[in-house]
C-alpha positions in Angstrom: 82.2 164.0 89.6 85.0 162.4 87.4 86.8 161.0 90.0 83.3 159.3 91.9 82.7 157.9 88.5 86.4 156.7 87.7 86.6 155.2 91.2 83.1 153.6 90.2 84.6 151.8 87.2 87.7 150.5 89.1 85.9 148.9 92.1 83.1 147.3 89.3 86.4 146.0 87.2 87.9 144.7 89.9 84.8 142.6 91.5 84.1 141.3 88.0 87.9 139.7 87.6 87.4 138.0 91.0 84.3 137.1 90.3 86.0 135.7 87.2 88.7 134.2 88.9 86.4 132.4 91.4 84.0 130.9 87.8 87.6 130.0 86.2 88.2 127.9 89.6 85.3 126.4 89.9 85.3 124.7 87.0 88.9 123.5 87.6 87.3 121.8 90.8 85.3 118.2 90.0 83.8 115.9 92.4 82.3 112.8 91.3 81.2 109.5 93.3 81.2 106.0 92.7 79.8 102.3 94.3 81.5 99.0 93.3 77.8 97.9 92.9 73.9 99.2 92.6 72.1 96.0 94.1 73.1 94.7 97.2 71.4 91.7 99.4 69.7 93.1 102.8 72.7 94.4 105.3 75.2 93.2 102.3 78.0 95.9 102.4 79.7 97.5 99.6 82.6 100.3 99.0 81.4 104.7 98.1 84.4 106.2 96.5 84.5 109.9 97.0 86.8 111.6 95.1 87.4 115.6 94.1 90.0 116.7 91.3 91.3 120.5 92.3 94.8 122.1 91.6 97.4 122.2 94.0 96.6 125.5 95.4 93.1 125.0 96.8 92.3 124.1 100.0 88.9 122.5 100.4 87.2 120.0 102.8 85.7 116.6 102.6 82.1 116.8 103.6 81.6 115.5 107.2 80.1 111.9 106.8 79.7 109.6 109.7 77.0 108.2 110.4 74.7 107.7 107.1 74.2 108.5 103.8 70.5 109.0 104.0 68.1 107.8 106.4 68.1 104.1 104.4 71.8 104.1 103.6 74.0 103.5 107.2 78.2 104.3 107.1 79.9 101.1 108.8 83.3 102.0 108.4 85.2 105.2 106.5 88.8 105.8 105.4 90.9 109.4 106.3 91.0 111.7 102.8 93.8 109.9 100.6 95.5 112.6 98.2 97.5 111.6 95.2 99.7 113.8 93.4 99.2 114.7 89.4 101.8 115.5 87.0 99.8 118.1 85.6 99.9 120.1 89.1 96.5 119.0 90.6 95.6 116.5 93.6 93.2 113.9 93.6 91.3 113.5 96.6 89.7 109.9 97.7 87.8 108.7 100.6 86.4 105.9 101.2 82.8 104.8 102.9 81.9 101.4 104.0 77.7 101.2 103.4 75.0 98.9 104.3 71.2 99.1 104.3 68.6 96.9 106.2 65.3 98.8 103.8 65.2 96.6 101.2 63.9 98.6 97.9 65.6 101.1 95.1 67.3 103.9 97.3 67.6 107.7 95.8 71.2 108.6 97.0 71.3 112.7 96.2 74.0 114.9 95.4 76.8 114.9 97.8 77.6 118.9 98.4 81.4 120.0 99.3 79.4 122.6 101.2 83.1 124.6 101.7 84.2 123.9 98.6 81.2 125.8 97.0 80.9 128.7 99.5 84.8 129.4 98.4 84.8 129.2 94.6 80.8 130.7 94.2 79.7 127.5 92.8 78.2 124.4 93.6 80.5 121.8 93.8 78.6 117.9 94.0 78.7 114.8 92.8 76.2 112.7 90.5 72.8 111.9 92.0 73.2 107.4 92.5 70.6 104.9 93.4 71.1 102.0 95.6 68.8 98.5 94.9 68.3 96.3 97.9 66.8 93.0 97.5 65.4 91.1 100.0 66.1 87.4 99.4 64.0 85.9 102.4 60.9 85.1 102.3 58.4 87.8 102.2 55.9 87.9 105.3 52.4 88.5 104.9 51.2 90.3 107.7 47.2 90.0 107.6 48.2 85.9 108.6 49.1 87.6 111.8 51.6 86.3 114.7 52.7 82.3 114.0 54.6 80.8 117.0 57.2 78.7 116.5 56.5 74.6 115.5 57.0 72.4 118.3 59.3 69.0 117.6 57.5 65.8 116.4 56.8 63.2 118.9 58.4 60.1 117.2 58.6 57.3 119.9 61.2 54.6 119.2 60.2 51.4 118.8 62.3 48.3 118.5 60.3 47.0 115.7 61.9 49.3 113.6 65.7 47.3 114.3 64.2 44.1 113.4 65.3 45.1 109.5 69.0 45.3 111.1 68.9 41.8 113.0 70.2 40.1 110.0 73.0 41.7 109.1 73.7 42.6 113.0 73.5 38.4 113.3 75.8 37.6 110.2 78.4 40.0 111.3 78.4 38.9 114.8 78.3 35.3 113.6 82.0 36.2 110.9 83.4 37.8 113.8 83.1 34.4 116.1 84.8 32.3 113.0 87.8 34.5 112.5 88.2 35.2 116.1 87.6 31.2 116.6 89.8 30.2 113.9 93.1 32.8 115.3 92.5 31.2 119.1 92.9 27.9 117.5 95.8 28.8 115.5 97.6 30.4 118.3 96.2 29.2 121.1 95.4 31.3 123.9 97.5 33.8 123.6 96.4 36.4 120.5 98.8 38.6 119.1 97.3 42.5 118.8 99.8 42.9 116.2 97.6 41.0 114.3 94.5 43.6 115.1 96.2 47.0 115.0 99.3 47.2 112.3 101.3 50.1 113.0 102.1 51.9 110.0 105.9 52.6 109.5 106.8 56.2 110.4 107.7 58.1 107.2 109.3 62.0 107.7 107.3 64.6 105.9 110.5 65.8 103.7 110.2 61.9 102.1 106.6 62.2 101.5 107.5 65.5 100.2 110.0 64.6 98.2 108.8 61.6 96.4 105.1 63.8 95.6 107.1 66.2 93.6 109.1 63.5 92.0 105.6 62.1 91.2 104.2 66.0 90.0 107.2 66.1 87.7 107.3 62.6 86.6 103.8 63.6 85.0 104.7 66.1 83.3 101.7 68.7 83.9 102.8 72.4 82.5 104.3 70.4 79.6 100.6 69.3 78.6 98.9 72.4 79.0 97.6 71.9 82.8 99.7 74.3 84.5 97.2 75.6 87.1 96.8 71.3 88.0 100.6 71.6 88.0 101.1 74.5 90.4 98.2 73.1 92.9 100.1 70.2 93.2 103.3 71.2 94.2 101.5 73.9 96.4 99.4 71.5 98.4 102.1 69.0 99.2 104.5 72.2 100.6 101.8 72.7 102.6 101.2 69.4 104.0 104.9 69.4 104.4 104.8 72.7 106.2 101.9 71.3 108.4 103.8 68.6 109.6 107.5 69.3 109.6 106.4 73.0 111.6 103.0 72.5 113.0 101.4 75.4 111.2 98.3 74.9 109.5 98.9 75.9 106.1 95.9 74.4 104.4 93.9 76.8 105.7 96.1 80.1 105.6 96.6 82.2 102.4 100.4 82.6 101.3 100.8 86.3 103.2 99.6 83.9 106.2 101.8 81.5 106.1 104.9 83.9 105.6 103.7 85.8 108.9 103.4 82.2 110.3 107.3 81.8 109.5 108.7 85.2 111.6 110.7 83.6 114.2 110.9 80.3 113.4 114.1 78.5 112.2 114.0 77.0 108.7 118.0 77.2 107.1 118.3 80.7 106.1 116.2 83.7 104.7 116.9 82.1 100.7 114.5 79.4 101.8 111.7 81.2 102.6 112.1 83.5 99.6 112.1 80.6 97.5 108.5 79.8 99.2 107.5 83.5 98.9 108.2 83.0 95.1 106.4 79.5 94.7 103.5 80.5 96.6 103.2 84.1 94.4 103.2 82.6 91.2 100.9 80.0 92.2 98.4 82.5 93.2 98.7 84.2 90.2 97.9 81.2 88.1 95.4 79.9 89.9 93.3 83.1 90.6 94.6 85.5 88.1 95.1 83.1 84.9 99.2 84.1 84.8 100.7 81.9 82.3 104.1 81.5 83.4 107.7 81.1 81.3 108.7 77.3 80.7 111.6 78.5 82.9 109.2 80.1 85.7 107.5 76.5 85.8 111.0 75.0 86.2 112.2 77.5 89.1 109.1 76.8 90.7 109.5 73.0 90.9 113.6 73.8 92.0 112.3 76.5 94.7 109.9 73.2 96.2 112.9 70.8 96.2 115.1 73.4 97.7 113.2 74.3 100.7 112.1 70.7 101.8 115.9 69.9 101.8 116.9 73.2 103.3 114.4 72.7 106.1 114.1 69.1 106.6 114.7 67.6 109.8 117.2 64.6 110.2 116.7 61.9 112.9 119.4 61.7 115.4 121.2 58.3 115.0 122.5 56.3 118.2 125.8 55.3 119.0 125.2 52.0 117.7 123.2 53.3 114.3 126.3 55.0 113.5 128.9 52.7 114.4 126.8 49.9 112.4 126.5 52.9 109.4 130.4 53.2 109.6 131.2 49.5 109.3 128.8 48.9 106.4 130.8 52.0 104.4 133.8 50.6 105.3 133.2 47.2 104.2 131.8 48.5 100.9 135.2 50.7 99.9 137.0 47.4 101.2 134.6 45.7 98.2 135.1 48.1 95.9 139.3 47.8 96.6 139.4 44.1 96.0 
Protein backbone atom coordinates (compact mmCIF):
# COMPACT_ATOMS: atom_id res chain seq x y z
CA UNK A 1 0.00 0.00 0.00
CA UNK A 2 3.29 2.03 0.57
CA UNK A 3 4.53 1.64 -2.65
CA UNK A 4 0.82 2.56 -4.59
CA UNK A 5 1.00 5.63 -2.48
CA UNK A 6 4.84 6.44 -3.08
CA UNK A 7 4.36 5.86 -6.75
CA UNK A 8 1.17 8.29 -6.28
CA UNK A 9 3.45 11.11 -4.97
CA UNK A 10 6.10 10.69 -7.78
CA UNK A 11 3.74 10.79 -10.80
CA UNK A 12 1.67 13.96 -8.95
CA UNK A 13 5.36 15.75 -8.46
CA UNK A 14 6.34 15.15 -11.64
CA UNK A 15 3.05 16.61 -13.56
CA UNK A 16 3.15 19.61 -11.25
CA UNK A 17 7.06 20.51 -12.41
CA UNK A 18 5.91 20.32 -16.06
CA UNK A 19 3.03 21.89 -15.53
CA UNK A 20 5.47 24.35 -13.94
CA UNK A 21 7.81 24.38 -16.66
CA UNK A 22 5.07 24.95 -19.27
CA UNK A 23 3.60 28.43 -16.71
CA UNK A 24 7.41 29.41 -16.49
CA UNK A 25 7.42 29.32 -20.54
CA UNK A 26 4.54 30.92 -21.08
CA UNK A 27 5.24 33.83 -19.65
CA UNK A 28 8.67 33.97 -21.40
CA UNK A 29 6.50 33.99 -24.67
CA UNK A 30 4.91 37.71 -25.66
CA UNK A 31 3.01 38.59 -28.62
CA UNK A 32 1.87 42.00 -29.19
CA UNK A 33 0.55 43.92 -32.48
CA UNK A 34 0.86 47.16 -33.84
CA UNK A 35 -0.73 49.67 -36.92
CA UNK A 36 1.31 52.69 -38.20
CA UNK A 37 -2.22 54.41 -37.89
CA UNK A 38 -5.97 54.09 -36.28
CA UNK A 39 -7.91 56.23 -38.94
CA UNK A 40 -7.61 55.61 -42.37
CA UNK A 41 -9.60 57.14 -45.51
CA UNK A 42 -12.05 54.53 -47.32
CA UNK A 43 -9.67 51.58 -49.15
CA UNK A 44 -6.59 53.86 -47.76
CA UNK A 45 -4.02 51.08 -46.86
CA UNK A 46 -1.82 50.92 -43.85
CA UNK A 47 1.06 48.47 -42.40
CA UNK A 48 -0.10 45.45 -39.05
CA UNK A 49 3.09 44.56 -37.38
CA UNK A 50 2.95 41.14 -35.81
CA UNK A 51 5.56 40.36 -33.68
CA UNK A 52 6.17 37.42 -30.74
CA UNK A 53 9.25 37.57 -28.33
CA UNK A 54 10.11 33.69 -27.30
CA UNK A 55 13.63 32.15 -26.34
CA UNK A 56 15.68 30.45 -28.75
CA UNK A 57 14.43 27.05 -27.91
CA UNK A 58 10.75 27.28 -28.83
CA UNK A 59 9.34 26.47 -31.78
CA UNK A 60 5.97 28.06 -32.49
CA UNK A 61 3.89 29.24 -35.54
CA UNK A 62 2.60 32.48 -36.96
CA UNK A 63 -1.10 32.30 -37.10
CA UNK A 64 -2.35 31.63 -40.70
CA UNK A 65 -3.58 34.97 -42.11
CA UNK A 66 -4.47 35.49 -45.65
CA UNK A 67 -7.23 36.71 -46.56
CA UNK A 68 -8.75 39.21 -43.73
CA UNK A 69 -8.52 40.38 -40.54
CA UNK A 70 -12.22 40.39 -39.85
CA UNK A 71 -14.95 40.50 -42.02
CA UNK A 72 -14.40 44.63 -42.46
CA UNK A 73 -10.64 44.55 -42.34
CA UNK A 74 -9.22 42.76 -45.97
CA UNK A 75 -5.20 41.58 -46.19
CA UNK A 76 -3.75 43.06 -49.54
CA UNK A 77 -0.35 41.96 -49.31
CA UNK A 78 1.72 40.04 -46.36
CA UNK A 79 5.53 39.57 -45.63
CA UNK A 80 7.21 35.74 -44.83
CA UNK A 81 7.97 35.61 -40.64
CA UNK A 82 11.18 37.81 -40.25
CA UNK A 83 13.31 36.53 -37.11
CA UNK A 84 15.89 38.66 -35.45
CA UNK A 85 18.36 37.42 -33.12
CA UNK A 86 18.75 38.87 -29.29
CA UNK A 87 21.78 39.06 -27.31
CA UNK A 88 20.01 37.88 -24.35
CA UNK A 89 19.21 34.36 -26.18
CA UNK A 90 15.67 35.05 -27.54
CA UNK A 91 14.22 35.72 -31.16
CA UNK A 92 12.03 38.23 -32.21
CA UNK A 93 9.55 37.36 -34.60
CA UNK A 94 7.87 39.95 -37.21
CA UNK A 95 5.46 39.73 -39.93
CA UNK A 96 4.01 42.06 -41.77
CA UNK A 97 0.17 42.60 -43.11
CA UNK A 98 -0.79 45.06 -45.81
CA UNK A 99 -4.73 46.19 -44.71
CA UNK A 100 -7.48 48.06 -46.26
CA UNK A 101 -11.14 48.41 -45.55
CA UNK A 102 -13.99 49.66 -47.88
CA UNK A 103 -16.85 49.82 -44.36
CA UNK A 104 -16.27 53.04 -43.36
CA UNK A 105 -16.82 53.33 -39.40
CA UNK A 106 -14.74 52.39 -36.00
CA UNK A 107 -13.68 48.60 -36.54
CA UNK A 108 -13.14 46.25 -33.30
CA UNK A 109 -9.96 44.24 -34.39
CA UNK A 110 -9.86 41.20 -31.52
CA UNK A 111 -7.11 39.44 -30.07
CA UNK A 112 -4.96 37.69 -32.51
CA UNK A 113 -4.42 33.90 -30.92
CA UNK A 114 -1.00 31.98 -31.73
CA UNK A 115 -3.46 29.04 -31.59
CA UNK A 116 -0.11 26.57 -31.51
CA UNK A 117 1.66 28.62 -29.45
CA UNK A 118 -0.96 28.28 -26.64
CA UNK A 119 -1.91 24.61 -27.07
CA UNK A 120 2.13 24.01 -26.46
CA UNK A 121 2.97 26.12 -23.41
CA UNK A 122 -0.93 25.67 -21.64
CA UNK A 123 -1.55 29.29 -22.01
CA UNK A 124 -3.09 31.75 -24.08
CA UNK A 125 -0.77 33.47 -26.13
CA UNK A 126 -2.56 36.85 -28.05
CA UNK A 127 -1.98 40.15 -28.76
CA UNK A 128 -3.90 43.46 -27.56
CA UNK A 129 -7.47 43.89 -28.75
CA UNK A 130 -7.00 47.29 -31.63
CA UNK A 131 -9.59 49.33 -33.28
CA UNK A 132 -9.45 50.58 -36.76
CA UNK A 133 -11.48 54.21 -37.72
CA UNK A 134 -12.51 54.54 -41.34
CA UNK A 135 -13.69 57.81 -42.57
CA UNK A 136 -15.52 58.22 -45.41
CA UNK A 137 -14.53 61.55 -47.01
CA UNK A 138 -17.18 61.62 -49.97
CA UNK A 139 -20.17 62.85 -49.85
CA UNK A 140 -22.74 61.00 -47.93
CA UNK A 141 -25.77 59.65 -49.97
CA UNK A 142 -29.16 59.86 -48.77
CA UNK A 143 -31.05 57.09 -49.91
CA UNK A 144 -34.85 58.01 -49.34
CA UNK A 145 -33.97 60.76 -52.57
CA UNK A 146 -33.90 57.59 -54.45
CA UNK A 147 -31.97 56.72 -57.92
CA UNK A 148 -30.63 60.33 -59.69
CA UNK A 149 -29.33 59.69 -63.30
CA UNK A 150 -26.62 61.36 -64.41
CA UNK A 151 -26.91 65.43 -65.72
CA UNK A 152 -26.94 65.69 -69.32
CA UNK A 153 -24.40 68.51 -70.98
CA UNK A 154 -25.76 72.15 -71.42
CA UNK A 155 -26.85 73.14 -74.74
CA UNK A 156 -24.82 76.37 -75.35
CA UNK A 157 -25.10 77.28 -79.09
CA UNK A 158 -22.28 79.51 -80.35
CA UNK A 159 -23.00 82.54 -81.59
CA UNK A 160 -20.74 85.01 -83.44
CA UNK A 161 -22.05 87.87 -81.44
CA UNK A 162 -20.12 86.77 -78.73
CA UNK A 163 -16.53 87.51 -81.06
CA UNK A 164 -17.62 90.90 -81.75
CA UNK A 165 -15.75 91.90 -78.22
CA UNK A 166 -12.50 90.31 -79.96
CA UNK A 167 -12.92 92.31 -83.44
CA UNK A 168 -10.83 95.10 -82.09
CA UNK A 169 -7.98 93.80 -80.89
CA UNK A 170 -8.23 90.90 -83.74
CA UNK A 171 -8.29 94.35 -86.28
CA UNK A 172 -5.33 96.23 -84.54
CA UNK A 173 -3.16 93.24 -84.55
CA UNK A 174 -3.87 92.37 -88.07
CA UNK A 175 -3.56 96.00 -88.97
CA UNK A 176 0.56 96.17 -86.84
CA UNK A 177 1.30 93.01 -88.62
CA UNK A 178 0.64 94.72 -92.33
CA UNK A 179 2.99 97.83 -91.16
CA UNK A 180 6.03 95.80 -90.00
CA UNK A 181 5.50 93.29 -92.70
CA UNK A 182 5.05 96.49 -95.17
CA UNK A 183 7.79 98.40 -93.82
CA UNK A 184 10.57 94.97 -94.12
CA UNK A 185 9.23 94.46 -97.98
CA UNK A 186 10.17 97.97 -98.51
CA UNK A 187 13.39 97.79 -96.90
CA UNK A 188 14.47 94.68 -98.64
CA UNK A 189 12.52 94.52 -101.33
CA UNK A 190 11.00 91.37 -102.36
CA UNK A 191 13.09 89.12 -101.13
CA UNK A 192 12.58 88.69 -96.94
CA UNK A 193 15.10 87.23 -94.96
CA UNK A 194 13.57 84.36 -92.45
CA UNK A 195 16.47 84.96 -90.44
CA UNK A 196 14.81 87.92 -89.59
CA UNK A 197 11.56 85.78 -88.35
CA UNK A 198 13.11 82.74 -86.62
CA UNK A 199 16.67 83.55 -84.78
CA UNK A 200 18.42 80.41 -84.19
CA UNK A 201 19.70 80.35 -80.86
CA UNK A 202 23.46 79.39 -80.63
CA UNK A 203 24.02 75.76 -79.58
CA UNK A 204 25.53 75.75 -76.07
CA UNK A 205 26.85 71.99 -74.62
CA UNK A 206 25.12 70.98 -71.40
CA UNK A 207 28.67 70.68 -69.46
CA UNK A 208 28.92 74.86 -70.22
CA UNK A 209 25.55 75.41 -68.89
CA UNK A 210 26.54 73.15 -66.23
CA UNK A 211 29.49 74.62 -65.50
CA UNK A 212 28.82 78.26 -65.36
CA UNK A 213 25.23 77.42 -62.99
CA UNK A 214 27.58 76.15 -60.38
CA UNK A 215 29.94 78.95 -60.78
CA UNK A 216 26.82 81.08 -60.32
CA UNK A 217 25.56 78.61 -56.96
CA UNK A 218 28.95 79.31 -55.54
CA UNK A 219 29.46 82.82 -56.54
CA UNK A 220 26.34 83.33 -54.08
CA UNK A 221 27.49 81.96 -51.53
CA UNK A 222 24.33 79.92 -50.09
CA UNK A 223 25.53 77.44 -47.11
CA UNK A 224 27.70 80.37 -46.12
CA UNK A 225 24.34 82.31 -45.26
CA UNK A 226 22.49 79.83 -43.69
CA UNK A 227 20.46 78.46 -46.80
CA UNK A 228 21.97 75.23 -47.22
CA UNK A 229 18.92 73.14 -48.28
CA UNK A 230 18.50 76.32 -51.33
CA UNK A 231 22.23 75.57 -51.75
CA UNK A 232 22.02 71.77 -52.26
CA UNK A 233 18.75 72.02 -54.61
CA UNK A 234 20.63 74.09 -56.75
CA UNK A 235 23.51 72.22 -57.50
CA UNK A 236 21.17 69.08 -57.59
CA UNK A 237 18.83 70.38 -60.21
CA UNK A 238 21.35 71.67 -62.61
CA UNK A 239 23.24 67.83 -62.39
CA UNK A 240 20.11 66.75 -63.38
CA UNK A 241 19.39 68.96 -66.25
CA UNK A 242 22.91 68.14 -67.13
CA UNK A 243 22.27 64.49 -66.82
CA UNK A 244 19.05 64.94 -68.92
CA UNK A 245 20.75 66.26 -71.69
CA UNK A 246 24.31 65.15 -71.91
CA UNK A 247 22.73 61.14 -71.35
CA UNK A 248 19.09 61.29 -72.27
CA UNK A 249 17.82 60.14 -68.93
CA UNK A 250 15.17 61.84 -67.29
CA UNK A 251 16.47 62.70 -64.07
CA UNK A 252 13.99 65.32 -62.98
CA UNK A 253 11.57 62.94 -62.47
CA UNK A 254 13.69 59.92 -60.90
CA UNK A 255 14.74 59.72 -57.17
CA UNK A 256 18.70 59.42 -56.69
CA UNK A 257 18.47 55.23 -56.31
CA UNK A 258 16.75 55.84 -59.88
CA UNK A 259 19.01 57.54 -61.47
CA UNK A 260 22.01 55.31 -60.27
CA UNK A 261 20.07 52.18 -61.78
CA UNK A 262 19.68 54.55 -64.89
CA UNK A 263 23.66 54.73 -65.01
CA UNK A 264 24.38 50.59 -65.14
CA UNK A 265 25.86 50.25 -68.50
CA UNK A 266 26.36 53.39 -69.56
CA UNK A 267 29.80 54.98 -70.11
CA UNK A 268 30.57 58.11 -68.02
CA UNK A 269 34.80 58.18 -67.28
CA UNK A 270 35.11 55.70 -64.55
CA UNK A 271 33.31 54.29 -61.42
CA UNK A 272 34.92 57.55 -59.13
CA UNK A 273 32.44 59.69 -61.10
CA UNK A 274 29.44 58.17 -60.40
CA UNK A 275 30.37 57.75 -56.72
CA UNK A 276 30.99 61.25 -56.53
CA UNK A 277 27.12 61.61 -57.75
CA UNK A 278 26.05 58.75 -55.38
CA UNK A 279 27.60 61.05 -52.60
CA UNK A 280 26.12 64.46 -53.93
CA UNK A 281 22.80 63.14 -54.44
CA UNK A 282 22.80 61.27 -50.68
CA UNK A 283 23.55 64.17 -48.84
CA UNK A 284 21.28 66.21 -50.72
CA UNK A 285 18.50 64.02 -49.82
CA UNK A 286 19.32 64.15 -46.40
CA UNK A 287 19.16 67.85 -46.23
CA UNK A 288 16.34 68.30 -47.98
CA UNK A 289 14.04 65.60 -46.47
CA UNK A 290 15.76 64.76 -43.29
CA UNK A 291 17.09 68.33 -42.02
CA UNK A 292 21.06 66.97 -42.11
CA UNK A 293 23.08 69.87 -41.50
CA UNK A 294 26.23 69.07 -43.17
CA UNK A 295 30.22 69.98 -42.22
CA UNK A 296 31.48 73.28 -43.94
CA UNK A 297 33.79 70.66 -45.57
CA UNK A 298 30.70 68.26 -46.58
CA UNK A 299 29.22 71.54 -48.34
CA UNK A 300 32.62 72.02 -50.14
CA UNK A 301 33.06 68.20 -51.34
CA UNK A 302 29.65 68.48 -52.54
CA UNK A 303 30.17 71.53 -54.78
CA UNK A 304 33.95 69.57 -55.96
CA UNK A 305 31.96 66.10 -56.50
CA UNK A 306 29.49 68.52 -59.12
CA UNK A 307 32.42 70.05 -60.91
CA UNK A 308 34.21 66.73 -61.06
CA UNK A 309 31.59 64.68 -62.78
CA UNK A 310 30.52 67.27 -65.43
CA UNK A 311 34.24 67.38 -66.53
CA UNK A 312 34.74 63.69 -66.06
CA UNK A 313 31.70 63.03 -68.24
CA UNK A 314 31.40 65.86 -70.62
CA UNK A 315 31.42 65.37 -74.20
CA UNK A 316 33.87 67.27 -76.52
CA UNK A 317 32.89 68.24 -80.09
CA UNK A 318 35.01 66.70 -82.69
CA UNK A 319 37.02 69.39 -84.53
CA UNK A 320 37.68 69.21 -88.46
CA UNK A 321 40.76 69.20 -90.16
CA UNK A 322 40.59 72.66 -90.79
CA UNK A 323 39.30 73.67 -86.94
CA UNK A 324 42.45 72.18 -85.90
CA UNK A 325 44.87 73.25 -88.31
CA UNK A 326 43.42 77.00 -87.80
CA UNK A 327 43.61 76.03 -83.68
CA UNK A 328 47.34 75.12 -84.34
CA UNK A 329 48.35 78.21 -86.20
CA UNK A 330 46.73 80.63 -83.71
CA UNK A 331 48.88 78.78 -80.73
CA UNK A 332 51.72 79.02 -82.69
CA UNK A 333 51.54 82.58 -83.57
CA UNK A 334 50.85 83.37 -79.90
CA UNK A 335 54.21 81.55 -78.46
CA UNK A 336 55.88 83.40 -81.64
CA UNK A 337 54.25 86.76 -79.66
CA UNK A 338 55.10 85.86 -76.59
CA UNK A 339 59.05 85.12 -77.92
CA UNK A 340 59.45 88.49 -79.44
Amino acid sequence: MKSIRHKYYMLLALLMALLGSTAARAQNVTASASMDSSVIFIGGQIDLLLQLSQPQDVDLAFPLLTDTITKSIEIVDFSEPDTINRDNGRLLIEQRFRITSFDSGLHYIPPIVFEEATAKLGADIQTEPMALMVANPFEEVNPQNGIIDIKQPMDTPFHLSELYKYLPWVLGILLLAGIITFIILKYYGKEVPVKLFTKEEPYIPPHVKALEALDQIKQEKLWQHHRVKEYYSGITDTLRRYIEERFEIRAMEQTTDEIMEAFKGVEVGGRQSLDNLQQLLSTADLVKFAKHEPLPDENDLSMINAYFFVNQTKEEAIKSLEEEKEALLQKEEEQATVKD
